[in-house]
Backbone as ProteinMPNN parsed JSONL, in Angstrom:
{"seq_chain_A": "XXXXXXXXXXXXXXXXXXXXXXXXXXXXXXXXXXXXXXXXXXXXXXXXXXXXXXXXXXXXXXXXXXXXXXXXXXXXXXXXXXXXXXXXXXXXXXXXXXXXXXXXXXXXXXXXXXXXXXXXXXXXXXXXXXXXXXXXXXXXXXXXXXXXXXXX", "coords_chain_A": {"N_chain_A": [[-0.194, 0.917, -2.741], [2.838, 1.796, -2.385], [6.026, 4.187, -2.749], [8.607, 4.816, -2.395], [11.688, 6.608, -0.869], [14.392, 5.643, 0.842], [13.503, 4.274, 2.846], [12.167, 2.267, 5.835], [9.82, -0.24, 7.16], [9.415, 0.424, 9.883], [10.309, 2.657, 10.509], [8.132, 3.704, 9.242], [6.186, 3.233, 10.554], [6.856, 4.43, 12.968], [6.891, 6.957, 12.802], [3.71, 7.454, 11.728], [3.135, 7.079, 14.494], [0.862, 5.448, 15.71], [-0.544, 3.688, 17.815], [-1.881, 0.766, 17.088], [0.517, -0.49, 15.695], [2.323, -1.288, 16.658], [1.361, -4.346, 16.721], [1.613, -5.23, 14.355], [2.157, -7.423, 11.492], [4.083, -8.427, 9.349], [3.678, -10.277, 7.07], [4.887, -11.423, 4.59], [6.834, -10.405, 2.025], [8.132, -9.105, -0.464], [11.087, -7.997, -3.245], [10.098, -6.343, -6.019], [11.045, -5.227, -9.663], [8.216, -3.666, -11.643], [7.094, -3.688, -15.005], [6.306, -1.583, -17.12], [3.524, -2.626, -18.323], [3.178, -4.638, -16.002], [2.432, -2.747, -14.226], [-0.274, -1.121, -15.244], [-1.454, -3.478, -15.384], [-1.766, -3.931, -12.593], [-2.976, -1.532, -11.649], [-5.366, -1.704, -12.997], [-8.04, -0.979, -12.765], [-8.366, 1.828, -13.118], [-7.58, 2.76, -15.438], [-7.827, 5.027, -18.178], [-8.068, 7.193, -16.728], [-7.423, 10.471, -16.075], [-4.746, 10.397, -14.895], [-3.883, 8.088, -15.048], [-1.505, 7.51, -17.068], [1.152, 9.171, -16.239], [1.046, 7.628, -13.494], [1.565, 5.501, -14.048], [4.039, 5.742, -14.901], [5.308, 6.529, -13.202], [5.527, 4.444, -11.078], [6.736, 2.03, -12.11], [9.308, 2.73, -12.241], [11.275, 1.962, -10.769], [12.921, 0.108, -8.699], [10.63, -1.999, -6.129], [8.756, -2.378, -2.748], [7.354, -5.001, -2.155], [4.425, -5.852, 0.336], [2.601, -8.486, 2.648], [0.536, -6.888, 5.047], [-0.555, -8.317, 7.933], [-2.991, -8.059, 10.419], [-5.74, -8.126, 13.056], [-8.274, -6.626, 11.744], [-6.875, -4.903, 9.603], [-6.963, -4.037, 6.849], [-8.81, -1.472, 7.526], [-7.479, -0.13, 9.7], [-5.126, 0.008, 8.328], [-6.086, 1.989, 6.522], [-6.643, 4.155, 7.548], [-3.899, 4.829, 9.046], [-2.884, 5.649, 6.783], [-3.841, 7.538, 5.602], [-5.845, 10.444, 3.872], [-6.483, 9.748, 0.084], [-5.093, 11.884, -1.68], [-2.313, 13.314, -1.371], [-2.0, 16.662, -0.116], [-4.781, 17.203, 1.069], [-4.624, 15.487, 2.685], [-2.484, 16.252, 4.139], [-3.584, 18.825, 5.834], [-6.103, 17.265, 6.693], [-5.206, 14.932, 8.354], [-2.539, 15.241, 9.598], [-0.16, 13.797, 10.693], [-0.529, 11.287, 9.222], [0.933, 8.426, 6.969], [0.715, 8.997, 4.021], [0.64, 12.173, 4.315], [3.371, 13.111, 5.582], [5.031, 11.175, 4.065], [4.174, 11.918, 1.367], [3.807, 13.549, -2.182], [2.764, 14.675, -4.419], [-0.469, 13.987, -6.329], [-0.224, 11.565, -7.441], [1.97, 10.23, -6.334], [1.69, 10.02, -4.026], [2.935, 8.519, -1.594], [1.974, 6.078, -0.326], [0.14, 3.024, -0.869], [-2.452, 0.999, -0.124], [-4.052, -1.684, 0.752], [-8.085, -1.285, -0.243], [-10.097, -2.707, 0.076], [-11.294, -6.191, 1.083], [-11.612, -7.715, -1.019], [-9.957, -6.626, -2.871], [-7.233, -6.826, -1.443], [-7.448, -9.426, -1.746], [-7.105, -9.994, -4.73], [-4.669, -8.18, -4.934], [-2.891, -9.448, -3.79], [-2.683, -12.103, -4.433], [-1.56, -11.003, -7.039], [0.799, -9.934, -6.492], [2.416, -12.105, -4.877], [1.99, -14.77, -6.151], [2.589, -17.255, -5.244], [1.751, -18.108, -2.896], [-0.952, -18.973, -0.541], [-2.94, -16.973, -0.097], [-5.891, -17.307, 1.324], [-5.981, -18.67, 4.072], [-5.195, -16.637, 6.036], [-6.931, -14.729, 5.194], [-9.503, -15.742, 5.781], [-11.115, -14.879, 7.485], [-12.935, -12.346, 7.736], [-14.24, -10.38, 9.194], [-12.073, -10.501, 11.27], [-9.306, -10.926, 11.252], [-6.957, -9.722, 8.925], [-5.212, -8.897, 5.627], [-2.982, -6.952, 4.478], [-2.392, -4.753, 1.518], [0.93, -3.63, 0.865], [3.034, -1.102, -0.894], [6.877, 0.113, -1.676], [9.348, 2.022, -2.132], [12.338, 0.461, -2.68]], "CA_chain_A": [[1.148, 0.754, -3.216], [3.638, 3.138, -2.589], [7.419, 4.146, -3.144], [9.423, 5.809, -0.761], [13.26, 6.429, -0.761], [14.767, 5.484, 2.099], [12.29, 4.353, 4.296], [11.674, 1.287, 6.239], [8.891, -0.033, 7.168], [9.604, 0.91, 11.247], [10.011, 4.553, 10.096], [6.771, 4.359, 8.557], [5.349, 3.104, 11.893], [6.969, 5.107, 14.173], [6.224, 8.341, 12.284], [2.823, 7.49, 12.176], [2.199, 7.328, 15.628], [-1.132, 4.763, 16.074], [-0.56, 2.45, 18.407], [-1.614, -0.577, 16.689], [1.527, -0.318, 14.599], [3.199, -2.33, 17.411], [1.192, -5.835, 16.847], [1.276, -5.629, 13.018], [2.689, -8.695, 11.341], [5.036, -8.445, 8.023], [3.664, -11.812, 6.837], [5.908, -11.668, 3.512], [7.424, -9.587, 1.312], [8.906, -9.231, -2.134], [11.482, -6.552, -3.841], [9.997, -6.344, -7.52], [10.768, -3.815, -10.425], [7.193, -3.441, -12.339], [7.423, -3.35, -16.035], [5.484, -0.691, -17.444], [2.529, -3.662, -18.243], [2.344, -4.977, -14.923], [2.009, -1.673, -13.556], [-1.104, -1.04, -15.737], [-2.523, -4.478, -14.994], [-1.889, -3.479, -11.213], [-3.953, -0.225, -11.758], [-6.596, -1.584, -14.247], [-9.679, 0.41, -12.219], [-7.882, 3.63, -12.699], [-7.332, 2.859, -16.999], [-8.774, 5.717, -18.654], [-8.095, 8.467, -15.84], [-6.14, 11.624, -16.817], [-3.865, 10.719, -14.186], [-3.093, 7.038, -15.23], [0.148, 7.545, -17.691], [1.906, 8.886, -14.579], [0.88, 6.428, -12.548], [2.374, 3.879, -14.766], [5.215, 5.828, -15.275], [6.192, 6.863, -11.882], [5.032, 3.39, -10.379], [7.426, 1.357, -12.874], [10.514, 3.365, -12.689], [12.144, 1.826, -9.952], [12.24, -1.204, -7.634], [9.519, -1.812, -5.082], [9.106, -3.826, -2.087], [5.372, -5.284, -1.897], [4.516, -6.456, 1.809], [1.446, -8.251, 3.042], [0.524, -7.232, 6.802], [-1.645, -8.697, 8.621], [-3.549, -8.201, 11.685], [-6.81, -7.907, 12.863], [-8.943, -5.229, 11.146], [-5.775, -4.396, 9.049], [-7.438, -3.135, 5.837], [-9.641, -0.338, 8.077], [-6.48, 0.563, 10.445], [-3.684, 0.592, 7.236], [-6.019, 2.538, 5.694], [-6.366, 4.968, 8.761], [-2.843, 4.939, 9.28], [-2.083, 5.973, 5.679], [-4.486, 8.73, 5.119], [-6.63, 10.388, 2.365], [-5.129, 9.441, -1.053], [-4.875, 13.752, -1.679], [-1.407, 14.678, -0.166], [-2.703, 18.002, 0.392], [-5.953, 17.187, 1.809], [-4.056, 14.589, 3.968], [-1.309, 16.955, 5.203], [-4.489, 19.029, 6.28], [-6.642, 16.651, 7.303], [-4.187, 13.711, 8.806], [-0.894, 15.536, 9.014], [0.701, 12.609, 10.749], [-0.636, 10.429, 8.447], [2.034, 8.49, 6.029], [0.876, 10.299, 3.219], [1.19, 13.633, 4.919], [4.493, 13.039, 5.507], [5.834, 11.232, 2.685], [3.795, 12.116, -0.634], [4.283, 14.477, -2.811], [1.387, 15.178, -4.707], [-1.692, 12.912, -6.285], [0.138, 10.263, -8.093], [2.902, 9.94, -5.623], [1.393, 10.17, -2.955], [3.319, 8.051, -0.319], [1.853, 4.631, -0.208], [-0.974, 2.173, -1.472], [-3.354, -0.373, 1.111], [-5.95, -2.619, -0.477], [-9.149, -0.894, 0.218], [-11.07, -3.455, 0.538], [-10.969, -7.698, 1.579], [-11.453, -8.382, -2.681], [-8.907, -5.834, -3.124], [-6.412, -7.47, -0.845], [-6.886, -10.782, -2.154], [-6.011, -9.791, -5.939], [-3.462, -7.237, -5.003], [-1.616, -10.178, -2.778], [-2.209, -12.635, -5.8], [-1.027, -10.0, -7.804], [2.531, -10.194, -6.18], [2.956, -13.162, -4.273], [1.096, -15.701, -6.77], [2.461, -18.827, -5.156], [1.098, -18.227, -1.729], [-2.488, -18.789, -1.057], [-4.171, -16.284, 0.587], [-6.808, -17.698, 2.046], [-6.003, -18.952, 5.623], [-5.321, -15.128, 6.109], [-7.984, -13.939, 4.969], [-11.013, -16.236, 5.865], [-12.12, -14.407, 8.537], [-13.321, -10.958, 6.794], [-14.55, -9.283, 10.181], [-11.214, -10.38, 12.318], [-8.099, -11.273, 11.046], [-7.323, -9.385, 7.807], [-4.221, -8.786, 5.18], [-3.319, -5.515, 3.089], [-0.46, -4.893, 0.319], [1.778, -2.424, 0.956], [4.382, -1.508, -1.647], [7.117, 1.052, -1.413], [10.525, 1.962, -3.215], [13.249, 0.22, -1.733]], "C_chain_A": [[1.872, 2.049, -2.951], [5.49, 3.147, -2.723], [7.772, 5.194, -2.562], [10.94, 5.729, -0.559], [13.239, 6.302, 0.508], [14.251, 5.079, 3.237], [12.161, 3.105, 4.876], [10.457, 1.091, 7.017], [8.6, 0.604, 9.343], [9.503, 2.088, 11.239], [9.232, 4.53, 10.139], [6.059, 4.022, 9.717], [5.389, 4.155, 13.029], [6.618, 6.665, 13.91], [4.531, 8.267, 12.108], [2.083, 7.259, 13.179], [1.147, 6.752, 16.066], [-0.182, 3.908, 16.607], [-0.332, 0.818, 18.462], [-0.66, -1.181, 15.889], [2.219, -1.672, 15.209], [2.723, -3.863, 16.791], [0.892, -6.163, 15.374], [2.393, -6.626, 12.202], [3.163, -8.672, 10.285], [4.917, -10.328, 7.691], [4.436, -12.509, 5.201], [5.894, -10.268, 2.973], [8.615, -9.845, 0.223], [9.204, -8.172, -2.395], [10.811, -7.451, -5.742], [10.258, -4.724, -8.34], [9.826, -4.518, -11.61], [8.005, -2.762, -13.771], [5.954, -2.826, -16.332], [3.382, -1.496, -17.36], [2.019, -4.187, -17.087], [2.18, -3.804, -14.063], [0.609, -0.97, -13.896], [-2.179, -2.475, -15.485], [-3.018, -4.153, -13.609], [-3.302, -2.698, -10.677], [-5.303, -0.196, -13.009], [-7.848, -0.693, -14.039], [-8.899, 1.438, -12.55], [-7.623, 3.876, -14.935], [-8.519, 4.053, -17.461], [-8.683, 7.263, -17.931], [-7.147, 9.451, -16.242], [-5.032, 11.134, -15.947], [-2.804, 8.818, -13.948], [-1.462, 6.89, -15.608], [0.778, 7.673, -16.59], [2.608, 8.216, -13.958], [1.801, 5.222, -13.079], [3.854, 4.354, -14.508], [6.134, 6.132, -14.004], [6.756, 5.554, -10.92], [6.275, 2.113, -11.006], [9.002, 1.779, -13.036], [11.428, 3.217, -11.808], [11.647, 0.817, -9.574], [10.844, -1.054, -6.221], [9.505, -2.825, -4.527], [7.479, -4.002, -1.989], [5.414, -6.203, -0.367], [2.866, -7.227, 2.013], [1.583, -8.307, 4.696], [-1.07, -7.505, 7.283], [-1.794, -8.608, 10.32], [-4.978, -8.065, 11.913], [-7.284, -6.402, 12.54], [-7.889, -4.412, 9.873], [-5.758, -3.644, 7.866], [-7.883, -1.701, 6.347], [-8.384, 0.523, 8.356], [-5.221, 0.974, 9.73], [-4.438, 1.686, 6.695], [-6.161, 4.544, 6.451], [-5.075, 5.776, 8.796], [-2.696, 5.715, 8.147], [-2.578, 7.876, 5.004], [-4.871, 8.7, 3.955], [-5.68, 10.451, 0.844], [-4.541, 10.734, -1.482], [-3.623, 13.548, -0.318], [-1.82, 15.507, 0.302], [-3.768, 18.154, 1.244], [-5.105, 15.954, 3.329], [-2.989, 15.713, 5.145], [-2.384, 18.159, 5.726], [-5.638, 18.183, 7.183], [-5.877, 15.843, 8.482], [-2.799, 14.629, 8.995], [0.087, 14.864, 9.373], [0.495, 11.489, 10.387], [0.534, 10.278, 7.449], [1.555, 9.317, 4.801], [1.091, 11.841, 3.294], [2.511, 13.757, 4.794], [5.647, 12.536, 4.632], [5.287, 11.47, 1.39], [3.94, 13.429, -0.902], [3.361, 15.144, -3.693], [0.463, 13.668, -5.104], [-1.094, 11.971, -6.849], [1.141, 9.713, -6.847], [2.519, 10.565, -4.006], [1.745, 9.177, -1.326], [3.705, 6.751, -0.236], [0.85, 3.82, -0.444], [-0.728, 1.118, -0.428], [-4.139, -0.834, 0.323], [-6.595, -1.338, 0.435], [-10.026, -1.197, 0.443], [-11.11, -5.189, 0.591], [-10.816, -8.272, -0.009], [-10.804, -7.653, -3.431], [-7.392, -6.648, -2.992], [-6.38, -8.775, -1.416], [-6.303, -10.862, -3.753], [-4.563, -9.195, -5.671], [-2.404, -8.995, -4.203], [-1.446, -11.451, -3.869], [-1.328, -12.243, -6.916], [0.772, -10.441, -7.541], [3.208, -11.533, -5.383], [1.622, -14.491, -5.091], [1.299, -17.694, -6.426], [2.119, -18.94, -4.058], [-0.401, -18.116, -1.755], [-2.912, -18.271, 0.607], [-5.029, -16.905, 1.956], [-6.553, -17.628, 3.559], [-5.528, -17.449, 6.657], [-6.59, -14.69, 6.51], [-9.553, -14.237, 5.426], [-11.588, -15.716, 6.708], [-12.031, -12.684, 8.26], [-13.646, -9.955, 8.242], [-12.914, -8.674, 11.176], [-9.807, -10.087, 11.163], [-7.34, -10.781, 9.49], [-5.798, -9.317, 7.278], [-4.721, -7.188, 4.52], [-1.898, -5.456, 2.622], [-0.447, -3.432, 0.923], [2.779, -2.479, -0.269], [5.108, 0.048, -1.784], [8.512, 0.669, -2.297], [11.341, 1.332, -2.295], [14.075, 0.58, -1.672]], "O_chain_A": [[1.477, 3.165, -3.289], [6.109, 2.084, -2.78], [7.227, 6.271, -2.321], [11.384, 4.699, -0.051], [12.35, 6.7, 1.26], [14.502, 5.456, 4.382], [11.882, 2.454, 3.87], [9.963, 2.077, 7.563], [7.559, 1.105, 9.767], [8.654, 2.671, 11.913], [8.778, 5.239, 11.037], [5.075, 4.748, 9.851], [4.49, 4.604, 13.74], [6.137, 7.416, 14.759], [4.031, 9.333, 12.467], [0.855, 7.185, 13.174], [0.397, 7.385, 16.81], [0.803, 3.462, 16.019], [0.41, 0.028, 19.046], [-0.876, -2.284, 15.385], [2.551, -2.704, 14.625], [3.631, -4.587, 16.381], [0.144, -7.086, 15.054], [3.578, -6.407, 12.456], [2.23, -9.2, 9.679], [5.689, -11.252, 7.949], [4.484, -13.684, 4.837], [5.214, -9.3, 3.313], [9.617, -10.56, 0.191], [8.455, -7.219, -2.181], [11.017, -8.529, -6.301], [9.924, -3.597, -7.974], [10.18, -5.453, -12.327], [8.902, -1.924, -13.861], [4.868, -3.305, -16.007], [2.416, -1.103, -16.706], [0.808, -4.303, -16.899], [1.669, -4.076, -12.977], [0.177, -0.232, -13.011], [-3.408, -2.438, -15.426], [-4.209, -4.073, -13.311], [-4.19, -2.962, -9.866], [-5.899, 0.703, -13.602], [-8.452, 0.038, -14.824], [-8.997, 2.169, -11.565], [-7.543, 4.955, -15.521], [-9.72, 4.019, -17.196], [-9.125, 8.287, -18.453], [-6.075, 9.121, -16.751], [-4.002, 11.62, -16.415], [-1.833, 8.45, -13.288], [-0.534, 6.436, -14.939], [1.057, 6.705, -15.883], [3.807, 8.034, -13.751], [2.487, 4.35, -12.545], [4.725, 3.624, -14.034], [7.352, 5.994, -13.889], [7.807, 5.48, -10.284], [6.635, 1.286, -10.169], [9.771, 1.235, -13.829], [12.376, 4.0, -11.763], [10.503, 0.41, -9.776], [10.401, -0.056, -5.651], [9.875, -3.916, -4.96], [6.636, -3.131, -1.77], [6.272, -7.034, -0.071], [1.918, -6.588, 1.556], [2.205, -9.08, 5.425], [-2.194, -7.059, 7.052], [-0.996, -8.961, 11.189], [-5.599, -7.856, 10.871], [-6.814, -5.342, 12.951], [-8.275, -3.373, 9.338], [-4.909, -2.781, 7.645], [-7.435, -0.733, 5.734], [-8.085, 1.525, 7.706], [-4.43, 1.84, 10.104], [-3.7, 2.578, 6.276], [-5.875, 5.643, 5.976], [-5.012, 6.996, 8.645], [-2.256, 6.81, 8.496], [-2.044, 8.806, 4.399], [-4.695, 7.832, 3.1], [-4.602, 10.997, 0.608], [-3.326, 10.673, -1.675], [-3.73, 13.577, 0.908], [-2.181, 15.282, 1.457], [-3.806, 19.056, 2.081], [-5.221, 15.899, 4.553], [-2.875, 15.828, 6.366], [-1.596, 18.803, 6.418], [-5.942, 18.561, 8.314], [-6.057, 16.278, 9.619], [-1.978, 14.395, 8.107], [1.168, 14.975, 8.795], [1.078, 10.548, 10.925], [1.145, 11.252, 7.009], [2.116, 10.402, 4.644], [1.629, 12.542, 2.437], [2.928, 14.504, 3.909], [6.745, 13.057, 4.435], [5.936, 11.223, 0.373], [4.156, 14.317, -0.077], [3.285, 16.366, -3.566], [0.565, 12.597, -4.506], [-1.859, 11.03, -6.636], [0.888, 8.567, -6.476], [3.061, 11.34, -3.219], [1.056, 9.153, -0.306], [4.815, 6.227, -0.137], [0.221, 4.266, 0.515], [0.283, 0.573, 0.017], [-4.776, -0.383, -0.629], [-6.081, -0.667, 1.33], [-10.918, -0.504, 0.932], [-10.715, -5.438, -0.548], [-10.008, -9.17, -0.246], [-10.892, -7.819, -4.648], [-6.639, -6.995, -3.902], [-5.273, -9.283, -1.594], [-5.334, -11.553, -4.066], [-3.519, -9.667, -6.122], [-1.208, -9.214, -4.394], [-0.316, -11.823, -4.186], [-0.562, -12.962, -7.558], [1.597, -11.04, -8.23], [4.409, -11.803, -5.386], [0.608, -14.906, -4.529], [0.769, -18.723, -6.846], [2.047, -20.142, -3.804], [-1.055, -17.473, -2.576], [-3.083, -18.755, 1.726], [-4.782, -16.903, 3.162], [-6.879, -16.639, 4.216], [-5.598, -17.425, 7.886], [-7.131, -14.404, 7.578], [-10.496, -13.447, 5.465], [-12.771, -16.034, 6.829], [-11.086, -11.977, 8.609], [-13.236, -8.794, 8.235], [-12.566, -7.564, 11.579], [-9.577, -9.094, 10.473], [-7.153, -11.783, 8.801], [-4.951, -9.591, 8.128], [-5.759, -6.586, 4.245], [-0.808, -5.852, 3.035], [-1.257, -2.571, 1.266], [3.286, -3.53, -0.66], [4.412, 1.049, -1.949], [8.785, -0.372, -2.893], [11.153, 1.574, -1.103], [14.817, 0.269, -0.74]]}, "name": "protein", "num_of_chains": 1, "seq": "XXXXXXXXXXXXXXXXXXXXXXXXXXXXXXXXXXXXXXXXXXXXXXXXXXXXXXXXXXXXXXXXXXXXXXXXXXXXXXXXXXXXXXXXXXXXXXXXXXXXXXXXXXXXXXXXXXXXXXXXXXXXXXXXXXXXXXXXXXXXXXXXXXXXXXXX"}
C-alpha cells in the first residue's frame, strides 16, 4: 500500500526504470478514504508493533487509490520494482527503486505490493470485495495480481 502526492501510476513506472513496467495491466482500481478501523484490519500482521499507531494514522488520513495489476510473475517483479520496505536501506540498496525515490522514512515509505499469492488474494478482497479474484489468480507460477495503493 502506499500514498504518494501527486503521482500517477506512469510516473511510478517510468521512474522506475524495469522494463516490464511496459506490459503491466491496471486490472481495476478504486479511490477509498480508510477509516482509522479499516486501516488496522488492513495491517492486522503488524498489530502490536511499535510502529503500528503511525501506520494507522498516516495510512487513514487521506484518500487512496488501491489498484490490482496484473501480469505474469507480478507479485516477484512489483516487489522488485518497489524495493526494500527501509527507505534508507532502499535509497542505498535500490536507489531507483519506488521507495528510494518516493518514501520518506519506515512507515511512509512510498508504496505497499502483496508479498505473497495469499497476500494478494485478501488484500484484493480487502478492497474490491465484489470482484472475484480467482480467474486472476489461478495460475500461482504464471499469471499473477498485486495491490497497489497510493494517495491520490
Amino acid at each position: 500500500m502506499s500514498k504518494l502526492k501527486s503521482v500517477n501510476l506512469a510516473n511510478l513506472a517510468a521512474n522506475a526504470k524495469f522494463a516490464w513496467t511496459s506490459k503491466i495491466a491496471c486490472d481495476s482500481k478504486r479511490r477509498v478514504q480508510l477509516t482509522p478501523e479499516q486501516t488496522s484490519d488492513f495491517y492486522a500482521e503488524h498489530y502490536g508493533k511499535m510502529f503500528f499507531p503511525n501506520l494507522v494514522t498516516f495510512m487513514s488520513s487521506g484518500p487512496v487509490l488501491a489498484l490490482i495489476l496484473a501480469q505474469d510473475k507480478a507479485i516477484s517483479k512489483w516487489r522488485e520494482m518497489i524495493g526494500p520496505t527501509n527507505t534508507q536501506n532502499a535509497r542505498e540498496i535500490q536507489p531507483e527503486s519506488l521507495r528510494a525515490i518516493y518514501g520518506t522514512d519506515g512507515t511512509r515509505n512510498g508504496v505497499h505490493g502483496s508479498d505473497s499469492f495469499s497476500s494478494a488474494e485478501r488484500e484484493i478482497r480487502f478492497f474490491f470485495p465484489e470482484r472475484v479474484a480467482y480467474p486472476i489468480m489461478q495460475r500461482r507460477d504464471s499469471l499473477q495480481s498485486v495491490t497497489v495503493l497510493w494517495e491520490d
